[in-house]
C-alpha positions, -999 to 999 in steps of 0.1 A, spaced: 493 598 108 460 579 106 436 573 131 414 545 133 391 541 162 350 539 161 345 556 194 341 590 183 352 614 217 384 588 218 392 593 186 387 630 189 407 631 216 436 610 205 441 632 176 430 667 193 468 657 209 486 644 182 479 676 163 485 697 194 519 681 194 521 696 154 511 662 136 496 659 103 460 637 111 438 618 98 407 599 111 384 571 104 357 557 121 362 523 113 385 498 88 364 507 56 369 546 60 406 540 74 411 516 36 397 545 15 419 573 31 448 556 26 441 548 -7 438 583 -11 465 597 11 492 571 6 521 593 8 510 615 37 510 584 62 536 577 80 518 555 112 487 541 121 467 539 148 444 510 151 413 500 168 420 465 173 384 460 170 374 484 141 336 478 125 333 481 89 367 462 73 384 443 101 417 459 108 437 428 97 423 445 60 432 477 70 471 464 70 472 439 47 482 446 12 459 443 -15 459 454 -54 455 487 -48 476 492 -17 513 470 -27 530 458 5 558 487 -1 527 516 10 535 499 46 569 506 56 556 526 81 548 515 120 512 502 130 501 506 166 469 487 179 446 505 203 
């Protein structure tokens, strides 16, 4: 699961009880962090959690395929924040 939110004790929070309920987490602070790691971590994502209003890459990037990222890396759920 990936995280996306800029406001760091919500974030911290958010996934402080994701991985209390035994989910695998990530975190980025904003859309440009939230691109790299799932770049990197393709496989291991199965939902996103997005700050609707992300700095760095707008979150609209964050979800829309690109080159590096085909459209089949997001067959899983994306939930705005």
């Amino acid at each position: 699961m990936l995280v996306v939110e800029d406001e760091t004790s919500l974030r911290f929070a958010i996934a402080k009880a994701l991985r209390k309920a035994e989910f695998s987490v990530l975190e980025a602070a904003d859309g440009s962090a939230a691109i790299d790691l799932l770049r990197a971590h393709t496989d291991k994502v199965v939902l996103i959690l997005l700050d609707l209003t992300t700095p760095g890459a707008p979150s609209r990037e964050v979800v829309t395929p690109h080159q590096h990222r085909p459209l089949a890396v997001l067959r899983f759920p994306i939930a705005m924040i």
